[in-house]
MIGUVEX-966636 format. One line per field, with one value per atom (N, C-alpha, C, CB): atom name; x, y, z. Coordinates in Angstrom, 1 decimal. Glycine has a CB too. Layout:
N
a	(CA|...)
x	(X|...)
y	(Y|...)
z	(Z|...)
***
This chain:
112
a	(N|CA|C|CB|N|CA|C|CB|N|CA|C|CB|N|CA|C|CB|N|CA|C|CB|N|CA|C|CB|N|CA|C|CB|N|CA|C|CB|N|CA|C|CB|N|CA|C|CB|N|CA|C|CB|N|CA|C|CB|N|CA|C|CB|N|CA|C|CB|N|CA|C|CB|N|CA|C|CB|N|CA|C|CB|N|CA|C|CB|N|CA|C|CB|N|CA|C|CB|N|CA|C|CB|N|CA|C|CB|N|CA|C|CB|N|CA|C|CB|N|CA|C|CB|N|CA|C|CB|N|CA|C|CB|N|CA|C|CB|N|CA|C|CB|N|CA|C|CB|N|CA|C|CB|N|CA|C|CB|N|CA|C|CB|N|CA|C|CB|N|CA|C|CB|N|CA|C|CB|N|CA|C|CB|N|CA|C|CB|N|CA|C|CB|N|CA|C|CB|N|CA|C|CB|N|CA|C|CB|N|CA|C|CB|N|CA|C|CB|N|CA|C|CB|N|CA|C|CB|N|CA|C|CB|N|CA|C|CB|N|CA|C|CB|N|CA|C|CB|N|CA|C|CB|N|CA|C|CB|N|CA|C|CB|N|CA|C|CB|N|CA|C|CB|N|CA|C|CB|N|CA|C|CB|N|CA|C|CB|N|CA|C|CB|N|CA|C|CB|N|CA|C|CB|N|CA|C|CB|N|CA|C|CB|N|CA|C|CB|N|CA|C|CB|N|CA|C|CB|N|CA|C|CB|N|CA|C|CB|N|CA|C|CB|N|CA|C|CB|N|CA|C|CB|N|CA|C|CB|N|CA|C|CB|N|CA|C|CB|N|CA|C|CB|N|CA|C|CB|N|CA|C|CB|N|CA|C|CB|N|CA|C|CB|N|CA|C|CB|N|CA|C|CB|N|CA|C|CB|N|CA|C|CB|N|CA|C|CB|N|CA|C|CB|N|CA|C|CB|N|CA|C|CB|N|CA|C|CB|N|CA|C|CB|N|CA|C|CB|N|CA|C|CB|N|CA|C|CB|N|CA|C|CB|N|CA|C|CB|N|CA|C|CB|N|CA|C|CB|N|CA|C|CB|N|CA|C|CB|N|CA|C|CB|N|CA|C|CB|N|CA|C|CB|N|CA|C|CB|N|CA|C|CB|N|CA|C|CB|N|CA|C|CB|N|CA|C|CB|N|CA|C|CB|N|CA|C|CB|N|CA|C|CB|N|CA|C|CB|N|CA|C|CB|N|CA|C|CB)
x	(-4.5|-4.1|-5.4|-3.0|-5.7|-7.0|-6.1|-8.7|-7.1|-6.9|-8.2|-6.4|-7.0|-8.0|-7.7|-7.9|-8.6|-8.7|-9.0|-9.6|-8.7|-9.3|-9.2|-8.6|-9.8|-9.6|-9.7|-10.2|-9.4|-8.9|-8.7|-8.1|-9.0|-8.6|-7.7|-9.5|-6.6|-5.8|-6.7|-4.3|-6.5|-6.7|-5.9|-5.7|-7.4|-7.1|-6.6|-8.0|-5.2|-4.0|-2.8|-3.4|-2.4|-1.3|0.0|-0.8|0.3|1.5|1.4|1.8|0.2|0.0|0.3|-1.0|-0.2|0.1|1.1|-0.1|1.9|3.6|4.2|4.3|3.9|4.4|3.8|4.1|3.1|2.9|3.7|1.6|3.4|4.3|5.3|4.3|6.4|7.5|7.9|7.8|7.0|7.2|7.2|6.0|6.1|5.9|7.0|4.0|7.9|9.3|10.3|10.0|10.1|11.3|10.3|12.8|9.7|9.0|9.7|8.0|9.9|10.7|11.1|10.1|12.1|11.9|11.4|12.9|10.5|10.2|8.3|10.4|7.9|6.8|6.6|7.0|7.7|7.6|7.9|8.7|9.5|9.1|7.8|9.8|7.0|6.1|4.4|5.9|4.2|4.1|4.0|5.0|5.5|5.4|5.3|7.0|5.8|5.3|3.8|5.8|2.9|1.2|0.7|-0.6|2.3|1.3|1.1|-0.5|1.5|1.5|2.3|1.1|2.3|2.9|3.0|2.3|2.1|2.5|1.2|2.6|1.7|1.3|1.1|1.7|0.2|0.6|-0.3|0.2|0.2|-1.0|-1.0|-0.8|-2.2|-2.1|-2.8|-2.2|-2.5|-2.4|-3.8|-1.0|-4.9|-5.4|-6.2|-6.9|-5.4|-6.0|-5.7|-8.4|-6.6|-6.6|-7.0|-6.9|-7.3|-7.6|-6.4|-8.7|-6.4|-5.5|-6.7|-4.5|-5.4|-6.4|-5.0|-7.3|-5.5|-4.3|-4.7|-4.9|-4.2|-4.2|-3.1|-4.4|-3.5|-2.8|-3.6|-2.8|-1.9|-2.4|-1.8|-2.3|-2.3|-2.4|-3.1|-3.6|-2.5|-2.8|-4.1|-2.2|-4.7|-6.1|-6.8|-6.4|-6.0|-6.6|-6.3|-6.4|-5.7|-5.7|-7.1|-4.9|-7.7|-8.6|-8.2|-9.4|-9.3|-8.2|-8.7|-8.1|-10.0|-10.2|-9.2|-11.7|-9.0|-8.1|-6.6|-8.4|-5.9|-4.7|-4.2|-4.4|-4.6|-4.5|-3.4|-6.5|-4.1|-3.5|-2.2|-4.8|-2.0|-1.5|-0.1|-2.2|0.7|1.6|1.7|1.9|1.5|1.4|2.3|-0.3|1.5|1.8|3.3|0.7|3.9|5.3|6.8|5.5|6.3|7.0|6.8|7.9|7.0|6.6|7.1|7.7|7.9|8.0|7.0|9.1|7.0|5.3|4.3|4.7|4.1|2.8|3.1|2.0|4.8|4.2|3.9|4.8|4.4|4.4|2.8|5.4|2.3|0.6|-0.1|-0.1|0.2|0.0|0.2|1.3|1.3|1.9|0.9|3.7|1.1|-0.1|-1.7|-0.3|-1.6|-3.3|-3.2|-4.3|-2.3|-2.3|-2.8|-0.9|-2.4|-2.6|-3.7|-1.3|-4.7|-5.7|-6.7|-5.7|-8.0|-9.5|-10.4|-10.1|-10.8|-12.1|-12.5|-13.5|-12.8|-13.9|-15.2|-13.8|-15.7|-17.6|-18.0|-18.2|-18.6|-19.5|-19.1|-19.7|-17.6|-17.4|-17.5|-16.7|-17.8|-18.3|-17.9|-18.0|-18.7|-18.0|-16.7|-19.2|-15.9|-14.4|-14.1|-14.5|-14.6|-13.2|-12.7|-13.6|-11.0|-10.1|-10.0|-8.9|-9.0|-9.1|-10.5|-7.8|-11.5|-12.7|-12.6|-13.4|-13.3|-12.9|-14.0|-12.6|-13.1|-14.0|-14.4|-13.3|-15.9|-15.9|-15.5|-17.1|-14.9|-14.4|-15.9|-13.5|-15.6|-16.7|-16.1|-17.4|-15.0|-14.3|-13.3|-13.4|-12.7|-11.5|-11.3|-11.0|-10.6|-9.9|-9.7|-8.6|-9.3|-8.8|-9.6|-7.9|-10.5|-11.4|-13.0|-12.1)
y	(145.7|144.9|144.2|143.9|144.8|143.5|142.4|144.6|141.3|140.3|139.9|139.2|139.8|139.4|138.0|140.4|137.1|135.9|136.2|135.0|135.8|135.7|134.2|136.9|133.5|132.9|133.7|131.9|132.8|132.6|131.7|133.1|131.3|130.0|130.2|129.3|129.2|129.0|128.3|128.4|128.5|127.6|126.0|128.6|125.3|124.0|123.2|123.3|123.3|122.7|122.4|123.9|121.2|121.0|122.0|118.8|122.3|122.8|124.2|122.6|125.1|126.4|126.1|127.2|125.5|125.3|125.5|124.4|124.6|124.2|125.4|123.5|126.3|127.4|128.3|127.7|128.8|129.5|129.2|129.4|127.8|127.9|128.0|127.0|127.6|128.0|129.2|127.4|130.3|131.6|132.2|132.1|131.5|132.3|131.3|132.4|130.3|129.9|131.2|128.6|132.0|133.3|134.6|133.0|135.0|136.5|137.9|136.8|138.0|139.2|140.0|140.1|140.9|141.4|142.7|141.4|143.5|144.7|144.6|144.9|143.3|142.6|142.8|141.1|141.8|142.0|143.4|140.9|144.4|145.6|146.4|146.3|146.2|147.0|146.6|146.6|145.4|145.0|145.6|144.3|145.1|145.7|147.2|145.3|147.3|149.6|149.9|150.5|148.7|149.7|149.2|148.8|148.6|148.0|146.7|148.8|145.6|144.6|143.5|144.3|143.2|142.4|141.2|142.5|140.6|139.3|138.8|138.6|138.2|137.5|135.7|138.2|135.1|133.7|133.5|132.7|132.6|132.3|130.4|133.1|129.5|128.5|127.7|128.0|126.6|125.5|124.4|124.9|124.7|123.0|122.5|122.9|122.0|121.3|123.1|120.5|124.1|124.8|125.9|124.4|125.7|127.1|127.7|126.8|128.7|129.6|130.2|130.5|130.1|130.7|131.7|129.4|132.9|134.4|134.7|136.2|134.7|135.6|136.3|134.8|137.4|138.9|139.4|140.1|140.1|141.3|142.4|141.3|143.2|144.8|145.9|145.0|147.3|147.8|148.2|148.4|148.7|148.8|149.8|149.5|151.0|151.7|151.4|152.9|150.7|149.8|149.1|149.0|149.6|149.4|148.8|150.5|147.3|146.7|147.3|144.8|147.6|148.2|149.3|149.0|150.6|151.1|150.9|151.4|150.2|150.2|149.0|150.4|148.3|146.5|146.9|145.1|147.3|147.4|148.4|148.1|149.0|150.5|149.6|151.6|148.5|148.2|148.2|147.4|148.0|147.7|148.9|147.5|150.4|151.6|152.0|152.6|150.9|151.3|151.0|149.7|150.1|150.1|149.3|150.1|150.1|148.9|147.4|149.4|146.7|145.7|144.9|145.7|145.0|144.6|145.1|145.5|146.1|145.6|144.3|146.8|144.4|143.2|142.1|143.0|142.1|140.0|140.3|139.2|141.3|141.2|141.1|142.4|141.2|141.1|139.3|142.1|139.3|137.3|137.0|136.7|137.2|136.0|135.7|136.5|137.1|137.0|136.5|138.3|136.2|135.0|133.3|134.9|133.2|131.8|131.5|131.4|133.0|133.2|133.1|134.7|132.8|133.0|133.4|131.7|134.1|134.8|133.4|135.8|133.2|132.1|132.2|132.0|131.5|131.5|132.6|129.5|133.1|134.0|135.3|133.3|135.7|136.7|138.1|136.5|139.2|140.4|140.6|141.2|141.3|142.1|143.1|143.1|142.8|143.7|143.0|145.3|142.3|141.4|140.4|140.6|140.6|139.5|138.6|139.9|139.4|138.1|137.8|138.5|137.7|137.6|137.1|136.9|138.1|138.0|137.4|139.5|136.4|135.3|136.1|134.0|135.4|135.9|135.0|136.3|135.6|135.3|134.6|136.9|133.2|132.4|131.9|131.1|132.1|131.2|132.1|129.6|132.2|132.4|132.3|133.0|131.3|130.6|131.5|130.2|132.8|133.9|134.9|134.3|135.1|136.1|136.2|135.3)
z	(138.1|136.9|136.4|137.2|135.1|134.4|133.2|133.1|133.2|132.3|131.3|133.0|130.4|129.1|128.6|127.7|128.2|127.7|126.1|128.4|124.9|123.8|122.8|123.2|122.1|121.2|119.8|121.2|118.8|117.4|117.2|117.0|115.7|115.1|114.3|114.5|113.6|112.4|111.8|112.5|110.8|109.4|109.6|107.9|108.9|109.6|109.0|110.1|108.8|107.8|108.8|106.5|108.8|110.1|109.3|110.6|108.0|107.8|108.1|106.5|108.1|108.6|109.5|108.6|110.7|112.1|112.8|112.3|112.3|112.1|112.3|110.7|110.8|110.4|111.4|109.0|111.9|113.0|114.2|113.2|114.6|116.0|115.9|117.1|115.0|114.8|114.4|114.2|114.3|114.1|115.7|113.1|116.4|117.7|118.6|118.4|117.9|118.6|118.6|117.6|117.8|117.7|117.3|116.4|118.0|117.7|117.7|118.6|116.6|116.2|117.3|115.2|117.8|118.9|118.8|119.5|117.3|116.9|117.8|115.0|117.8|118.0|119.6|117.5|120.0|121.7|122.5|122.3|121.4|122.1|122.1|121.9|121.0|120.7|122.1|118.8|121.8|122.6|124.8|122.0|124.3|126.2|126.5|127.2|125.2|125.0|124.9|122.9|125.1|125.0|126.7|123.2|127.1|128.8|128.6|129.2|127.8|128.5|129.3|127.9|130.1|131.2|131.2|132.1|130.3|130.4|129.2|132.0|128.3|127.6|127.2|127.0|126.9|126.8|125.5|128.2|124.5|123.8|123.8|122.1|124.1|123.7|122.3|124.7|122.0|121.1|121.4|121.4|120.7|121.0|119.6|122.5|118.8|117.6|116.4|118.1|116.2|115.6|116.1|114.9|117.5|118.2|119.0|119.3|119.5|119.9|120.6|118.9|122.3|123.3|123.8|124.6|124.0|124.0|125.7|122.6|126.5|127.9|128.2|129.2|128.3|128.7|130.0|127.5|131.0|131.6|131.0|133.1|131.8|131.3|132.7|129.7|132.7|133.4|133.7|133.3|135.0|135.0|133.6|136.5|133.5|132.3|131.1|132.3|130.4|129.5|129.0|129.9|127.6|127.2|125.6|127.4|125.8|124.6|123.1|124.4|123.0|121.5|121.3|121.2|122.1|122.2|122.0|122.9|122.7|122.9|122.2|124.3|121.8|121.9|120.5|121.7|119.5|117.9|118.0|116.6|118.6|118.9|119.0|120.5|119.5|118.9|117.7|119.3|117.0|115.5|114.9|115.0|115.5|115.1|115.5|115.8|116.3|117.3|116.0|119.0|114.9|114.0|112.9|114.4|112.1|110.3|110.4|108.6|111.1|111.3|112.4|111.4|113.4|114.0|113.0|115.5|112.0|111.5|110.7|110.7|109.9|109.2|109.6|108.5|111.2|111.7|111.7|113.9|112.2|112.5|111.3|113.4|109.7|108.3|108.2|107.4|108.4|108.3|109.1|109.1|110.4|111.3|110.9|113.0|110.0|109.7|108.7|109.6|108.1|107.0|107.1|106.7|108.8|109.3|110.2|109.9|110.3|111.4|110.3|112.6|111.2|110.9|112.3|110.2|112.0|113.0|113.6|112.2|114.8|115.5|115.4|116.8|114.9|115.2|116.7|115.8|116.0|117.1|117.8|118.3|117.0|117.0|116.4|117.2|117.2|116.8|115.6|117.4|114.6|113.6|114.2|113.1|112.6|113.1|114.0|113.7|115.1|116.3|115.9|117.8|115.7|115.4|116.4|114.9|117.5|118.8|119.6|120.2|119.8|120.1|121.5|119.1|122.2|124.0|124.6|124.9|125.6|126.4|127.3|127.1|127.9|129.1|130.3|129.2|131.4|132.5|133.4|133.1|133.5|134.7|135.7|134.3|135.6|137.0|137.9|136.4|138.6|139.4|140.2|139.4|141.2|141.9|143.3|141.1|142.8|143.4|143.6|142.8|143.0|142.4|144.1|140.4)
***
């Protein structure tokens, strides 16, 4: 099993905010099946001021450029929540061209 960490920011308006976490209070269920259909296992995303920090596992061959969007393809309704959310997202400083969720690198683990 690998894990991925990512940030992203929302747009820094407490009413987008609002409007986002109350969206990811009830996530469509076209979203979450699509979702657990490309291999993922567990997802979390958190909250601090206007950042969003996303950790997922996923199977060892699971590659996220690859597979990551490929829900999206599982039905016209996941693409549209992934259309809406990018309404309330902005890229973070210092991330790649083309990378929306923009991936941490791993310094620590407990376990590791």
């Amino acid at each position: 099993m690998k894990s991925y960490a990512m940030a992203l920011d929302l747009r820094d308006d407490a009413e987008v905010i609002e409007r986002y976490v109350e969206y990811h209070r009830a996530v469509w269920d076209e979203v979450l099946d699509g979702l657990k259909s490309i291999g993922i296992s567990k997802m979390k995303i958190f909250l601090h001021g206007s950042r969003l920090f996303m950790y997922l596992e996923v199977p060892d061959d699971f590659d996220l450029e690859r597979d990551f969007q490929r829900y999206t393809e599982a039905s016209p309704r996941a693409a549209e929540w992934d259309a809406l959310m990018r309404e309330y997202q902005v890229r973070v400083p210092g991330a790649k061209p083309g990378e929306w969720w923009a991936g941490m690198e791993e310094v620590f683990d407990l376990y590791g």
